[in-house]
N, C-alpha and C positions, 0 to 999 in steps of 0.2 A: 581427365576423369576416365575411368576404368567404366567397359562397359555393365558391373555387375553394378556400380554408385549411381549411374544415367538411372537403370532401370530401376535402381530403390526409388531415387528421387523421382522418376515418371510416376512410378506408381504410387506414391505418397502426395505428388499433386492431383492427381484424378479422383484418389480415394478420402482425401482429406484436402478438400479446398483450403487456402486463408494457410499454409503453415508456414513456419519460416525451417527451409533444409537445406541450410547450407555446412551446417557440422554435422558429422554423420555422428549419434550421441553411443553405438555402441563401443567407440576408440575410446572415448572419455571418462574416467572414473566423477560419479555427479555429488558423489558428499562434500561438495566444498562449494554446490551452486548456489548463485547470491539469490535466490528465490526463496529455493527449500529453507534457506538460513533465516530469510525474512520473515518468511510463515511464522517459522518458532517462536516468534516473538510477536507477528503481528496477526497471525493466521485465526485466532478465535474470536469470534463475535464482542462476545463483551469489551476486549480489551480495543476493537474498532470503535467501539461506540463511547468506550473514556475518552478516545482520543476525540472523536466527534465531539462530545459534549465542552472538552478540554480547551476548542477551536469556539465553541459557543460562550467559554468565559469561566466555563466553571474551574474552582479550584480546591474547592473542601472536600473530605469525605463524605458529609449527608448531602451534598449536592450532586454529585455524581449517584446516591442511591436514591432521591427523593426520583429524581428524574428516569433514573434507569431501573429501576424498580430488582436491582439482581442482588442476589444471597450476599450479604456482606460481607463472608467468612470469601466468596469469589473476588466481590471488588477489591478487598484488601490483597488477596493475590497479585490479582493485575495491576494495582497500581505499584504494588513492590516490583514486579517485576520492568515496569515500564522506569521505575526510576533506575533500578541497575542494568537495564540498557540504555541510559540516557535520554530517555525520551522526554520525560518530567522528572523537576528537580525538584524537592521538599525544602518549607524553608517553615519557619515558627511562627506562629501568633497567635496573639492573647487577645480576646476580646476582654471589655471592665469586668472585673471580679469572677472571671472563669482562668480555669487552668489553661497551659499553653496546650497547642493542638498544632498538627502540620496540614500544610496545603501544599496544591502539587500545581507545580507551573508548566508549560511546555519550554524545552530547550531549543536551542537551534535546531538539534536536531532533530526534534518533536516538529517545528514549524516547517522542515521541510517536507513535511506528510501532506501539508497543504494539498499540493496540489492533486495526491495520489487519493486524498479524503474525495475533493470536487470530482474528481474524475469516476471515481464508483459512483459518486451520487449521479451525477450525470449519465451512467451507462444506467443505472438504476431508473430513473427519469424516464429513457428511452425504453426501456423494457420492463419495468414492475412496479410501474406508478401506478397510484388509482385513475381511474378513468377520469375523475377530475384534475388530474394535472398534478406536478410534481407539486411538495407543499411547502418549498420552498426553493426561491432561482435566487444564484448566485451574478451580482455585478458588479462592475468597475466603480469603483467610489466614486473615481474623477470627472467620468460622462455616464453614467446608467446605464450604460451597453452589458446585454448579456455575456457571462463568462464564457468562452467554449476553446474548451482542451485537446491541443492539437499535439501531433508528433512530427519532428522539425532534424534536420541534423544538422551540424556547425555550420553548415555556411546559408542554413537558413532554410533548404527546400523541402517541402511538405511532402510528410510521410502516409498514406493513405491507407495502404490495406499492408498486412503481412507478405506477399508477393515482393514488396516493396525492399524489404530488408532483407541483409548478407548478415549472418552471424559468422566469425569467422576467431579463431581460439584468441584469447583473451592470455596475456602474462599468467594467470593464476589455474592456465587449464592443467587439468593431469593428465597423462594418458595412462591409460589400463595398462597394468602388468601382464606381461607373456604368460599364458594360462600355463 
């Protein structure tokens, strides 16, 4: 490490505790980070809270707006757009003597939000719950033990604070072009 990287990184742990600096991000071109890319699709409130309600069982249009109470010209948005990123899939039904109507299911790849849904709720819990207590705790079906979401790496050892973690370029990083 070159002594100008020491003194970025010294000064960026004193002045910002909790960060992870092990890419230095001004070598990297970032339009292709898998964050930013997520946001676009999952970064707005309402479309967080389809998926919530999605995980609670719901599947029709007026269930999603009885409950979530948002402009329906919006939720019809967001649920388009969650099915053409594959997150819910649309499928037909009729109830007796009504026209067909579509419902939106979660995909695989919708159920692997799971855990990312419990884990806001959880941080939420710990920091902007009412004072009476979260208003709803998530458990193990099989013994009633509370949920609680950890960060682990393959072979298993528990990851605790950002300190913790090396990021280090991934196959799809870019580097910046020669100004």
């Amino acid at each position: 490490m070159q002594w100008s990287e020491f003194a970025v990184s010294r000064y960026s742990e004193r002045n910002q505790p909790g960060t992870i600096f092990s890419v230095e991000r001004s070598n990297y071109q970032t339009d292709n980070c898998s964050i930013a890319r997520t946001l676009a699709v999952l970064g707005e409130k309402w479309t967080l809270l389809i998926i919530r309600e999605s995980f609670y069982g719901a599947t029709r249009f007026e269930q999603f707006h009885r409950v979530l109470q948002c402009p329906r010209n919006l939720l019809s948005e967001r649920l388009v757009l969650l099915v053409k990123e594959g997150i819910l899939e649309r499928s037909e039904y009729r109830e007796p003597r009504k026209r067909a109507r579509m419902e939106y299911r979660l995909t695989e790849t919708g159920r692997e939000l799971m855990q990312i849904m419990l884990a806001l709720m959880q941080w939420g819990d710990r920091h902007v719950a009412d004072p009476g207590g979260p208003p709803v705790i998530a458990q193990h079906l099989d013994c009633g033990a509370e949920l609680n979401f950890t960060c682990a790496c393959a072979k298993g050892h528990l990851v605790t604070k950002p300190g913790d973690i090396e990021l280090v370029d991934g196959p799809g990083a870019i580097p910046k072009a020669p100004a």
